[in-house]
KOLDREN-134736 format. One record per atom (N, C-alpha, C): residue in one letter; x negated, y negated, z. Coordinates in steps of 0.1 Angstrom, whole numbers, plus 5000, padded with zeros to 4 digits. Each point is the difference from the previous one (the first is absolute). Layout:
aXYZ
...
//
This chain:
x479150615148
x501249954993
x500849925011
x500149904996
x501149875008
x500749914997
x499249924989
x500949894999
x501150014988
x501249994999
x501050044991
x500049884994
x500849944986
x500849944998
x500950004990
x501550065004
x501350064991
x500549854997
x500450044989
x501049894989
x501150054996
x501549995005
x500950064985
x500649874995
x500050004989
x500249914991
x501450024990
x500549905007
x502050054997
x500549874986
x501350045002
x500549854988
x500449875010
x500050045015
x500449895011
x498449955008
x499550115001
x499149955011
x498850084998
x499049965001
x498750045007
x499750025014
x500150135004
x499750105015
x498850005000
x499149965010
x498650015002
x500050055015
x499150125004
x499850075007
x498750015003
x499049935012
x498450045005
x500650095008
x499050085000
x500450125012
x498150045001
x500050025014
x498249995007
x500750215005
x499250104990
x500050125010
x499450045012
x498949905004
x499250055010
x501049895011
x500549924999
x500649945015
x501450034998
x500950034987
x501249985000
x500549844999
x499449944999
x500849914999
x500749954983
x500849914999
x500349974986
x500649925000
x500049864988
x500549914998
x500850004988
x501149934995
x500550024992
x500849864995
x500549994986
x500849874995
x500950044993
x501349914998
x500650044987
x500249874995
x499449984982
x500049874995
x501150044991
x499949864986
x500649984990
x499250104995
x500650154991
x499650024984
x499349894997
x498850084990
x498949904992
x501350004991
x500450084992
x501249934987
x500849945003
x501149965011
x500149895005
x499149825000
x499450045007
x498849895007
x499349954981
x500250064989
x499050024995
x501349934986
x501150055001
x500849944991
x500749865004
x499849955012
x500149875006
x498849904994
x498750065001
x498949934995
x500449994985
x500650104995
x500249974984
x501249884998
x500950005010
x501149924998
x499549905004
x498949945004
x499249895003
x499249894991
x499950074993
x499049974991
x500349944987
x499049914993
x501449914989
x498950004995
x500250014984
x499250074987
x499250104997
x499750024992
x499650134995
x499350045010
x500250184996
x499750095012
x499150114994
x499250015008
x499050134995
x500350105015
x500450124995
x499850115007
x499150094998
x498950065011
x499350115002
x500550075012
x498950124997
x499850065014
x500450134994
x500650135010
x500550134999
x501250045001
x500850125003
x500950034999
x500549975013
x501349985004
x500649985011
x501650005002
x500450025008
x501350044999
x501049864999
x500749974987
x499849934993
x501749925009
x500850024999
x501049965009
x501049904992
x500249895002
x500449884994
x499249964990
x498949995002
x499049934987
x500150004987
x500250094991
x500850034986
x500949865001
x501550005008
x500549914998
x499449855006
x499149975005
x499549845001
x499049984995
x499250104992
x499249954988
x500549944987
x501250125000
x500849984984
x500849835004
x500449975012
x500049875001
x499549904996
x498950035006
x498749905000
x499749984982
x500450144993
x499249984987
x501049924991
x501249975004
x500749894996
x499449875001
x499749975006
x499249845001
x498550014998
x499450065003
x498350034997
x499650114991
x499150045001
x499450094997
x499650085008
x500350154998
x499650115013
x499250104992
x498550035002
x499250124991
x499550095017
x499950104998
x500050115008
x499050114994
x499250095005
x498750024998
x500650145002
x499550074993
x500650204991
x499950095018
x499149935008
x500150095011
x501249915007
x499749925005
x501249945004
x501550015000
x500550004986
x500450034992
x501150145006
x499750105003
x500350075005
x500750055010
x500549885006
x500649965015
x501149964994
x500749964991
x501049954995
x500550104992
x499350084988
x500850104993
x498850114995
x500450064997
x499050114995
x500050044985
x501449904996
x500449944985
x499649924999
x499149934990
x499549904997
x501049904993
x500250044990
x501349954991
x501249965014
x499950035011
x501449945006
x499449895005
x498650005005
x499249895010
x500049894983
x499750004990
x500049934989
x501649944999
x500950075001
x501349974995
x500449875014
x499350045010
x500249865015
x499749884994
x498649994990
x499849894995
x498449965005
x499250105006
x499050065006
x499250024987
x498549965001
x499050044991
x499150055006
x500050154993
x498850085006
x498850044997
x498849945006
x498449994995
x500050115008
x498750044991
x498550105005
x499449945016
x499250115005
x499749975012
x499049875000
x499149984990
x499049944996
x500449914993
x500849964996
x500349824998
x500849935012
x500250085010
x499949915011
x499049915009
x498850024996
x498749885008
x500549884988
x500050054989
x500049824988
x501249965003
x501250035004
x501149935000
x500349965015
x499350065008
x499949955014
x499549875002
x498850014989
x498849885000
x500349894995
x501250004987
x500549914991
x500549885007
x500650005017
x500649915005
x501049974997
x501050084991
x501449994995
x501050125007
x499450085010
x500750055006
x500150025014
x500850085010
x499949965013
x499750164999
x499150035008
x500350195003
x500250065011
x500950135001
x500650065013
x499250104995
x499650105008
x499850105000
x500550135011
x500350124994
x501150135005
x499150065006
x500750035013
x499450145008
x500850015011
x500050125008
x501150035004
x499249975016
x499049975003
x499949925012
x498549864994
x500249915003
x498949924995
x499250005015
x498650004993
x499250035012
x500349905011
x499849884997
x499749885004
x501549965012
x500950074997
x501050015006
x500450085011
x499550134996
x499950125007
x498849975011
x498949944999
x498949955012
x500549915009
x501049914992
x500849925012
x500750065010
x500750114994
x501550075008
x498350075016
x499450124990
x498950055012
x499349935008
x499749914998
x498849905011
x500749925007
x501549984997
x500749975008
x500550095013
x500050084994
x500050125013
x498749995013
x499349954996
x498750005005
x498550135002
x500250024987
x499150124996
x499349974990
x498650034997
x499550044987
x500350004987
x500249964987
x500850044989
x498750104993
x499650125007
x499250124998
x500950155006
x500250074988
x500550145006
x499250144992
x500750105011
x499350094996
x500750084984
x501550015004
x500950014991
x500949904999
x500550024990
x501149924992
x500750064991
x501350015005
x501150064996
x501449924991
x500450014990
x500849954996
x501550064994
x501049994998
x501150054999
x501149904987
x500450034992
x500549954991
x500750124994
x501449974991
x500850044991
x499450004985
x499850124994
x498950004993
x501250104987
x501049924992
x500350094990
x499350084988
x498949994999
x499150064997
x499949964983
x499150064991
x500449944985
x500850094991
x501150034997
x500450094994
x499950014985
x499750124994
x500050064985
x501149924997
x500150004988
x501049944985
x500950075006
x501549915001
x501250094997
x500650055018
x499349925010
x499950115012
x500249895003
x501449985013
x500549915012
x498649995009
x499949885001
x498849985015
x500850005009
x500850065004
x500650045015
x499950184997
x500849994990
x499750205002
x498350024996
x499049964999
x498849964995
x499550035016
x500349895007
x500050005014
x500350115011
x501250074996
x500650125010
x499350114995
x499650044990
x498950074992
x498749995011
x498949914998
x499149955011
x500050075013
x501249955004
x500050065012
x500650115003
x500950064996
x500150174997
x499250074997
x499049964991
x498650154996
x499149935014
x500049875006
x499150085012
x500650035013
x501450014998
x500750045011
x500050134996
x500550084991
x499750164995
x498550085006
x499149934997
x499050005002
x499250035016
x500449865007
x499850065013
x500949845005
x501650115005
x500849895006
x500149945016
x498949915003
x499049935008
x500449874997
x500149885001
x500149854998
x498649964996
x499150055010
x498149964993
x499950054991
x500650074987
x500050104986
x499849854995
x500749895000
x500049934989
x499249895004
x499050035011
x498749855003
x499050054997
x499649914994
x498750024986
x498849885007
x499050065000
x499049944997
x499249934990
x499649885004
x499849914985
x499150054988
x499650105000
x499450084990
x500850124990
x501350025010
x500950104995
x501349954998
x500249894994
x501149955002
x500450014984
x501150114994
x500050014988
x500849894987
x498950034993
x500049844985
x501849965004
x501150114998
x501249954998
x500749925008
x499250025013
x500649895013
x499249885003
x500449944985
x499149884997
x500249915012
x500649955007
x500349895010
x499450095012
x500050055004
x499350075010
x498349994999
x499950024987
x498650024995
x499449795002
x500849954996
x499749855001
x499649995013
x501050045007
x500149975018
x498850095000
x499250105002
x498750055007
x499349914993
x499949984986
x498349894995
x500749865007
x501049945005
x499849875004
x499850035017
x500150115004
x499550025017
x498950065001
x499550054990
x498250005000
x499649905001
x500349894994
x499449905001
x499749895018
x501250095008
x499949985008
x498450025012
x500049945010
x498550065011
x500850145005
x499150084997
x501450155000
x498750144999
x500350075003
x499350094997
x500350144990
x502050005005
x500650134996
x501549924997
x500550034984
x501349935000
x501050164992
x501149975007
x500950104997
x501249914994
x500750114990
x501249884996
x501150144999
x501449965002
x501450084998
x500649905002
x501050104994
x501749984995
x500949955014
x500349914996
x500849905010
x501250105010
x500750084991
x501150035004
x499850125006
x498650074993
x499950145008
x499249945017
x499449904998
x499249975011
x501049965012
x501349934994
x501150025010
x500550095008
x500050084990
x500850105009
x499350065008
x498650044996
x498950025010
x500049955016
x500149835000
x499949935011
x501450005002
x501450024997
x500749995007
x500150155008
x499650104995
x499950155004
x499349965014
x498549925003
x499749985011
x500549935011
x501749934998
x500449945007
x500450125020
x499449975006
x499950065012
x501350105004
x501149945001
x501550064994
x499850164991
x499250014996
x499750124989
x499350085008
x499149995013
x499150074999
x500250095007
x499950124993
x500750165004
x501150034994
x500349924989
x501050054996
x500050064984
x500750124996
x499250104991
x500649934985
x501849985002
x500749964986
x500449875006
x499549914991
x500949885001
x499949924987
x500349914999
x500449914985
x499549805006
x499150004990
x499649855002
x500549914987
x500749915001
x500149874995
x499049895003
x499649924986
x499349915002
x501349944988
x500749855004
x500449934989
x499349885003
x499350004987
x499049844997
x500749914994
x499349884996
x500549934993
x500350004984
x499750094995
x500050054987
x500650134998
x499150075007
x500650184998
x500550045016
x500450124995
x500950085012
x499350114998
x499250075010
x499550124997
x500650125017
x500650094993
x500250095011
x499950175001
x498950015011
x499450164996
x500750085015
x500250144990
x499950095014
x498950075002
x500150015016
x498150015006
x500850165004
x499050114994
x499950135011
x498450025006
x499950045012
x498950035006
x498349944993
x500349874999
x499149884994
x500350044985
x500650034994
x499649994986
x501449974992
x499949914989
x500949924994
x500950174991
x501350035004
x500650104996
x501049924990
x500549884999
x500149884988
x500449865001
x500249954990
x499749844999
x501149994991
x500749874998
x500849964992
x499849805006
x499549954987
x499749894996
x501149894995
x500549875005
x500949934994
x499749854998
x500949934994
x499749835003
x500649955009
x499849945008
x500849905012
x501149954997
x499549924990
x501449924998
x501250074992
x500050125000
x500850124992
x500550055010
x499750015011
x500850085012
x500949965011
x500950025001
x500949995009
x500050125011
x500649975012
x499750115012
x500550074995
x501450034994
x500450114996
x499450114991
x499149904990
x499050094988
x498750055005
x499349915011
x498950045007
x500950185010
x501149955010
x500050085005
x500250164993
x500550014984
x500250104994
x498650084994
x499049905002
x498850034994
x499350075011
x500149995013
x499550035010
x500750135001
x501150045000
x501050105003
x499050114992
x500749954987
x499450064985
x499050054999
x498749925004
x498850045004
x499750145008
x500249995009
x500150125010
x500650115000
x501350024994
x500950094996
x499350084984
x498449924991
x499849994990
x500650044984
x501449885001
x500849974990
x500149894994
x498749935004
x499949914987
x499050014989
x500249994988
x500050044985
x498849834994
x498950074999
x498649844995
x501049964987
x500650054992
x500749984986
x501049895008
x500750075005
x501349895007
x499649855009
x498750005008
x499649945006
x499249864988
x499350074988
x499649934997
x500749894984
x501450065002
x501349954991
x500549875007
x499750035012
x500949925017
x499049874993
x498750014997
x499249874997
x498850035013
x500050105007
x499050045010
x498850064996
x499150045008
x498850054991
x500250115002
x500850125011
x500450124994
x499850075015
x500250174999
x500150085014
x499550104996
x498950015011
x499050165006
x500550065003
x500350144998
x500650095013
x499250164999
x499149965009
x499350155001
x500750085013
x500750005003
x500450055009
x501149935012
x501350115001
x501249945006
x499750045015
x500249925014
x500450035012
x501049995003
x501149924989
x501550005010
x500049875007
x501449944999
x499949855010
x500350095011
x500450115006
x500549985014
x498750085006
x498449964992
x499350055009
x499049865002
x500349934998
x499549874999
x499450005015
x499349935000
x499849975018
x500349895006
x499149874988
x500249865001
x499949954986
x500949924994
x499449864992
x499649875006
x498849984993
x499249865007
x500149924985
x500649855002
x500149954992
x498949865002
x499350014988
x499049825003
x499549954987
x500049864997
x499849974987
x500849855005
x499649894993
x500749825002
x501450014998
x500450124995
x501749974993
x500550135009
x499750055012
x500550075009
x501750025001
x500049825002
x501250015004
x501350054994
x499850054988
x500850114990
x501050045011
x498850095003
x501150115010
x499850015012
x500149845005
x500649925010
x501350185007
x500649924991
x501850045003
x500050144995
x498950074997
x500250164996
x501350125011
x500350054992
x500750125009
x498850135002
x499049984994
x498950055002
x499249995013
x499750145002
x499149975017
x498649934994
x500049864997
x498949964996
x499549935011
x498749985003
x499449955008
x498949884995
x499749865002
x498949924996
x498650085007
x498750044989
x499050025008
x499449854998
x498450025003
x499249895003
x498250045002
x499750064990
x498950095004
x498549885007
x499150005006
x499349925006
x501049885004
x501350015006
x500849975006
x500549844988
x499849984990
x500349974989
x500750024988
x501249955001
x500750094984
x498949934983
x499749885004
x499249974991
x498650074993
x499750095008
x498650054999
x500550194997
x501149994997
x500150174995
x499150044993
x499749944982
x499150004990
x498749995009
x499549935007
x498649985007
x499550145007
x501450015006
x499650145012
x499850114991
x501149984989
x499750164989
x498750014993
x500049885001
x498450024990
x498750015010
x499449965010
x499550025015
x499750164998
x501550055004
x500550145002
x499150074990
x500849974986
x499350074994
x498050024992
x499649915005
x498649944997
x499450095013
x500749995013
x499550105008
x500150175000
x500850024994
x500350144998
x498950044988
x499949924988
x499250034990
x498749995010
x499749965006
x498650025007
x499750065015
x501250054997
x500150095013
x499349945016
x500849864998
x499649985019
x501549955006
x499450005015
x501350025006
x501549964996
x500750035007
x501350014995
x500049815009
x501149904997
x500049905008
x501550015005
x500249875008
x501049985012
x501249914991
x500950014996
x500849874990
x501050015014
x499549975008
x501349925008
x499849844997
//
């Protein structure tokens, strides 16, 4: 086992991570989001539009398609499809026509439309970022990380849908590797996850793993060096989308409380952290706030705290905290938290060495 290659796949950026186990060494990038990079290509483009491809974390696109279907025509293909809403009738109501997987080669063919196709890393892109590194685009594993609200039953929030997910495998066995799945076990309802392993099989790969963005965070920011030896402490990751913040006892996630970025002010972050720890915040109340809700298997108390490590693009929150917060930087990168958590945990499921995240 050697050659790695981690992906987390955010609403801002794509984090790519080589990491060689037999020499230590590791290269790494941080690009545009494919849904960025990917809704630019659509804002590019003049007349009718055929969409394919799979599910992917959909971002802005809903709104620059339903654009685009003002002046052209936009038809989008039932897998595809799925990256925008999981209601069909809302992706119709944009102004969006939605075909079968299989009338996409004749309408391709017709020469009346331009086609984009979805995925949450396109290969052809993703070979650029590695070989620019100057290595091989061949691994042994391949790891990926994404925000995966999963598909919910009739009648059921996909955020409490979500905090669900990850509570029965935090009950279960409360570990951060509980929720990294291998591409054979990745269950039907964590449809975007399940996209992401069949489009990284397709990769030169031997072994592909996929998890949850936000648990894979807290993972890698837990390994930030600052932590090491220390029994209770509390990690922040604020991204560009979500805010996720767990308390760590003697490796294992004792709870989590989930938020949106752009919903938080230092003051509401800092009460969630308090809250957290002290374990008085309420998933009902959390998920009213418009947040996806709070875990609490067990309280340590803030004044037994040891360290908060805060890392994620939107850090600067709690710049100005009255909180003893501290910036980590795990493989001496705040960008690569997601990378290191998922690393971490791919190595723990296979039980080899522990690595160095300085």
């Amino acid at each position: 086992m050697s050659r790695f290659l981690l992906l987390d796949v955010g609403a801002g950026t794509l984090d790519v991570l080589f990491y060689d186990d037999r020499s230590g060494l590791h290269y790494k990038a941080v690009v545009r989001s494919p849904v960025l990079y990917l809704a630019e290509q659509a804002q590019s483009i003049a007349g009718n539009l055929l969409i394919t491809g799979v599910e992917m974390g959909g971002g802005a696109l809903l709104d620059v398609l339903s654009r685009h279907a003002q002046k052209a025509r936009v038809v989008i293909s039932a897998s595809a499809a799925r990256t925008l809403s999981h209601n069909p009738e809302r992706i119709r109501n944009a102004g969006l026509g939605i075909i079968e997987d299989s009338q996409a080669p004749a309408i391709a063919g017709s020469g009346e439309f331009t086609s984009l196709r979805l995925c949450d890393f396109p290969r052809e892109h993703l070979e650029r970022i590695v070989t620019g590194f100057g290595v091989p685009f061949e691994f042994d594993v391949v790891g990926v990380c994404a925000q995966d609200h999963g598909l919910p039953p009739a009648g059921k929030s996909h955020l409490d849908f979500r905090h669900e997910i990850i509570k029965a495998a935090l009950d279960r066995t409360p570990s951060p590797e509980s929720l990294l799945y291998e591409k054979r076990s990745v269950p039907l309802f964590l449809n975007r996850l399940k996209s992401i392993a069949e489009t990284a099989s397709d990769l030169p790969c031997t072994e592909v793993y996929v998890m949850d963005s936000g648990i894979a965070a807290i993972l890698g920011a837990s390994m930030d060096f600052q932590l090491r030896g220390k029994r209770r402490f509390i990690v922040l990751d604020i991204a560009t989308s979500h805010t996720v913040c767990a308390a760590v006892e003697d490796n294992e996630i004792v709870g989590v409380v989930e938020h949106h970025t752009q919903d938080l002010s230092l003051e509401k972050l800092e009460s969630l952290v308090v809250g957290l720890a002290e374990g008085k915040l309420l998933h009902r109340q959390i998920l009213a706030e418009g947040g996806h809700g709070a875990y609490i298997r067990k309280a340590f108390g803030f004044e037994a705290v040891e360290l908060i490590v805060a890392t994620g693009p939107k850090r600067r929150l709690v710049e100005n905290s009255k909180l003893p917060i501290t910036f980590g930087a795990p493989l001496g990168d705040n960008m690569m938290t997601g990378t290191a958590g998922l690393l971490e945990a791919i190595k723990r499921r296979k039980g080899l060495e522990f690595s160095l995240y300085l």
